[in-house]
C-alpha positions, -999 to +999 in steps of 0.1 A: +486+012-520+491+049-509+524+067-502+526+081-467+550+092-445+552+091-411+561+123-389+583+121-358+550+140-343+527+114-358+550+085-340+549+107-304+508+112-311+507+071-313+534+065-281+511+091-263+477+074-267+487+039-265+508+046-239+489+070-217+523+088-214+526+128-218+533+136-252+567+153-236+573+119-221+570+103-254+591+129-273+618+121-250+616+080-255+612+093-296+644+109-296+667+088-278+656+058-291+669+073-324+696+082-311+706+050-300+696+035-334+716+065-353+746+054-329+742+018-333+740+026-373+770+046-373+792+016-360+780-001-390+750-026-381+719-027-363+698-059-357+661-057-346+650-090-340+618-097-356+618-062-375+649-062-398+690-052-398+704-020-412+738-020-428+761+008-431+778+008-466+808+030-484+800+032-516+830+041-539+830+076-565+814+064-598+808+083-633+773+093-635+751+102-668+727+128-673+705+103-694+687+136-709+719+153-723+748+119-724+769+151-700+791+127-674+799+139-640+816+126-607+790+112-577+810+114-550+819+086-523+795+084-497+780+061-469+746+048-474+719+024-450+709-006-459+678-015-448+671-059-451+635-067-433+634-098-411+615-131-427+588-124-400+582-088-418+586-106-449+562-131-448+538-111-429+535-089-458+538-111-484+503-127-465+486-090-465+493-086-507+481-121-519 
C-alpha cells in the first residue's frame, strides 16, 4: 500500500470534474466546508454519518524521554483530534484488505 497525500488542489481538481463546477466554484465549497468542519471540531465533536467522528482532546503536560540520550524534558499540554471511522468505513476496508 503506498503513502499519499492528498492536496487541497488535488480535492478542488476532483469537485471540478465530477462536478462540472469552475475550479473557483469548487475552491470556495473546499474552504468553507472546512471551515465548518474546523468550527464544528473546535466545539469538541464532529459526527459524519457514514464516514466517522472526530473528537477534540486535552491532553495533560507529561515527561518525555529522548530514548537516544535517557535526557527528560517537559511536552507541553495541548489539544489533539481524534479521528474514530464509522463501522461502514470499517468494514468496507476491512473487505478491500482480505
Amino acid at each position: 500500500m503506498l503513502k499519499q497525500n492528498l492536496k487541497k488542489i488535488d480535492l478542488i481538481n476532483l469537485i471540478s470534474s465530477r462536478t462540472g463546477l469552475p475550479k473557483n466554484l469548487s475552491k470556495k465549497i473546499l474552504s468553507d466546508l472546512l471551515k465548518i468542519f474546523n468550527n464544528r471540531i473546535s466545539n469538541g465533536y464532529l459526527g459524519l454519518k457514514n464516514i466517522g467522528t472526530f473528537k477534540l482532546l486535552n491532553k495533560k503536560e507529561r515527561i518525555g524521554r529522548n530514548p537516544k540520550t535517557k535526557k527528560e524534558h517537559i511536552i507541553s499540554a495541548r489539544k489533539v483530534v481524534k479521528f474514530i471511522p464509522s463501522k461502514y468505513i470499517t468494514e468496507y476496508l476491512n473487505k478491500i484488505y482480505e
